[in-house]
N, C-alpha and C positions, 0 to 999 in steps of 0.2 A: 210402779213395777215396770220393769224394760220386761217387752215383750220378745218373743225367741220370732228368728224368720227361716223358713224352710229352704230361704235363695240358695242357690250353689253358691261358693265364691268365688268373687270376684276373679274374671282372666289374669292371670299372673303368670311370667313365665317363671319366676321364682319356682324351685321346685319347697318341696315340705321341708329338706336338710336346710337349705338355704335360709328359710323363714325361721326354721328353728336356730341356725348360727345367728341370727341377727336378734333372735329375743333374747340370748346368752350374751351378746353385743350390749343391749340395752340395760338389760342389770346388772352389767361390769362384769360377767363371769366368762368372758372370752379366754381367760389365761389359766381358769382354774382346773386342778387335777381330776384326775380322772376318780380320787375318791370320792371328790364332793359332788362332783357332774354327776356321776352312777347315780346313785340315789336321787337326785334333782330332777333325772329326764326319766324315772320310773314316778316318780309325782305327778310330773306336768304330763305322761302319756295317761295318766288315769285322770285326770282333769277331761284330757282332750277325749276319753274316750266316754266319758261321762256323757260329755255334751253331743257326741255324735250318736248317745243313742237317745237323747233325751228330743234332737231335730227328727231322728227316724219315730219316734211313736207317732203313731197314730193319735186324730182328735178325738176324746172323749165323745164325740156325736158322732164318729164313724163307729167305734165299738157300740158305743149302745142302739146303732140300725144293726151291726153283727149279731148280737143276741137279742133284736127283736127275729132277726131270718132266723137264726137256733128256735126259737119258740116259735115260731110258722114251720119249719122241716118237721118239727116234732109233731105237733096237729093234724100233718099232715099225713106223716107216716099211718099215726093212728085210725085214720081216715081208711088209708088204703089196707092196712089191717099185716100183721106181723108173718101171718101164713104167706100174703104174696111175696115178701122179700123173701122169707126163710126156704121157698121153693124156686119158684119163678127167676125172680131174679138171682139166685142163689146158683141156680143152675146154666143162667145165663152165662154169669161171671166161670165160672168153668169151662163152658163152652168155647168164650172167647180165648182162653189161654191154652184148651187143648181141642183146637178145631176139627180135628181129625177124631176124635168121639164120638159115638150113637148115642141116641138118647140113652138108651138101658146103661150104659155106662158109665155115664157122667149123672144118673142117679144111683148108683151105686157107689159111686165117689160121693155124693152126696149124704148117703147114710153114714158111710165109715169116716166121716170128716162131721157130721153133724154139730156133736160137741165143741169142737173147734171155730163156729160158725161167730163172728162178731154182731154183737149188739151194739146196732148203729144207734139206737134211741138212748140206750143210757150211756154212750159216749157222748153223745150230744149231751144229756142232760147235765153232765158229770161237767162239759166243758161246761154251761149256760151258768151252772152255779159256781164255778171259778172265775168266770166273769163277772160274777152279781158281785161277789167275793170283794174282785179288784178295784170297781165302779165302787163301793164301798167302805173300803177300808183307804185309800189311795186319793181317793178326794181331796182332804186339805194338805196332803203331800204334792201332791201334782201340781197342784195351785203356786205353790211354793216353790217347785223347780222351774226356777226362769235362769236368767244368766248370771245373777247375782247368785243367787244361791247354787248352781251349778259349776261359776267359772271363777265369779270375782272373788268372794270370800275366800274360798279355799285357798285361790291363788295369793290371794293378800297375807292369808297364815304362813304360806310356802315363803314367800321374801321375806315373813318375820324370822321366822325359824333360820332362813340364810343369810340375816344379819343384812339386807340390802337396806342402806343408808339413800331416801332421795331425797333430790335438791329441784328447786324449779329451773336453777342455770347449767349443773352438770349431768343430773341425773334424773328429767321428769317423770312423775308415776306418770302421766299419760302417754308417753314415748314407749313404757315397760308395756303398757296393756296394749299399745296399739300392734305392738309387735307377735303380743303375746294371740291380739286376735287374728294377726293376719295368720299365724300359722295354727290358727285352731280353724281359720274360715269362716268365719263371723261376719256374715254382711256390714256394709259400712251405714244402713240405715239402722241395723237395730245395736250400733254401738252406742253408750251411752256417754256423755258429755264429760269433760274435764272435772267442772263440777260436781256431777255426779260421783264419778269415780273418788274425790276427795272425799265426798262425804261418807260416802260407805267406808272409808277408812279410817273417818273419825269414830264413826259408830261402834266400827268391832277394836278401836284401839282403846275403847272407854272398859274392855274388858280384858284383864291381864290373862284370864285363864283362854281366852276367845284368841287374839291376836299377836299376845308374845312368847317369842321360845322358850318354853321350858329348860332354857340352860340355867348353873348355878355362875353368878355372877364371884370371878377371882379378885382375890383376896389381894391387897399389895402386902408383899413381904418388907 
């Protein structure tokens, strides 16, 4: 499995248009129209956007210390008992927003606003069990979203579908991805090898419905 790396990348004065001119460079698609391009660069910005939120999550050990504090705030509430927030603190938080109030009146605002008052505990709760939810269900997904299954596959289907023809003299697949990573940002440690990238491509070419366009192949008249 190539692992994902949270590096920034790399200083490059290239800007993003630049990087993305040069990976339309590399799959020969420099001179193509603007019907085939449209659709092409709505592909690769959902590739690229995949992957940049997939660097932003957070590690599975940082959420689950998140919802160990949800289940210590909630204990604790309990603890200090529902009447001092629903007073105390309740009228605090009024206070601070209408400083110029007497007591007697910002419990008066307190009454006529009572229903309206947030329960902090079954929000908490409500979120702890969306968590449990995710931590859950999302496990052998998460697992599986690395860069292969985030960037390279998809992108591999994407040059099947646009008929990209390569050669190791005119047109190397590793020349395509390198381009493809510089403008996605992909540290240069967690790229994976020549090799690698072959073989991933043998793998999903072993399946017609996986890696080749759904075009109907023309007929000679």
């Amino acid at each position: 499995m190539i692992n994902r790396s949270k590096s920034p990348p790399s200083s490059n004065a290239e800007s993003s248009e630049q990087q993305y001119e040069k990976l339309l460079a590399a799959m020969g698609l420099s001179e193509a129209g603007p019907y085939r391009l449209y659709p092409l660069k709505s592909d690769l910005e959902r590739i690229k956007r995949d992957y940049a939120h997939w660097v932003a999550a957070p590690d599975r050990k940082l959420v689950r210390s998140y919802r160990a504090a949800i289940t210590n705030v909630i204990a604790l509430s309990g603890t200090i008992g529902p009447a001092f927030f629903g007073n105390e603190i309740e009228k605090a938080g009024l206070s601070r927003l209408n400083p110029d109030l007497d007591d007697d009146r910002l419990r008066e605002l307190m009454e006529e606003h009572r229903h309206e008052q947030d329960d902090l505990v079954a929000a908490l709760t409500g979120r702890g069990l969306d968590i449990d939810h995710w931590l859950k269900t999302s496990h052998d997904a998460y697992k599986k979203r690395d860069l292969r299954k985030l960037v390279m596959e998809p992108f591999l289907r994407l040059m099947a579908e646009q008929e990209i023809i390569t050669s190791r003299k005119h047109r190397p697949r590793k020349r395509i991805f390198d381009a493809l990573f510089d403008w996605l940002g992909v540290d240069k440690k967690s790229r994976p090898t020549s090799a690698n990238i072959d073989t991933i491509a043998r793998e999903l070419g072993g399946s017609a419905s996986t890696l080749k366009p759904n075009a109907k192949r023309r007929t000679k008249k």
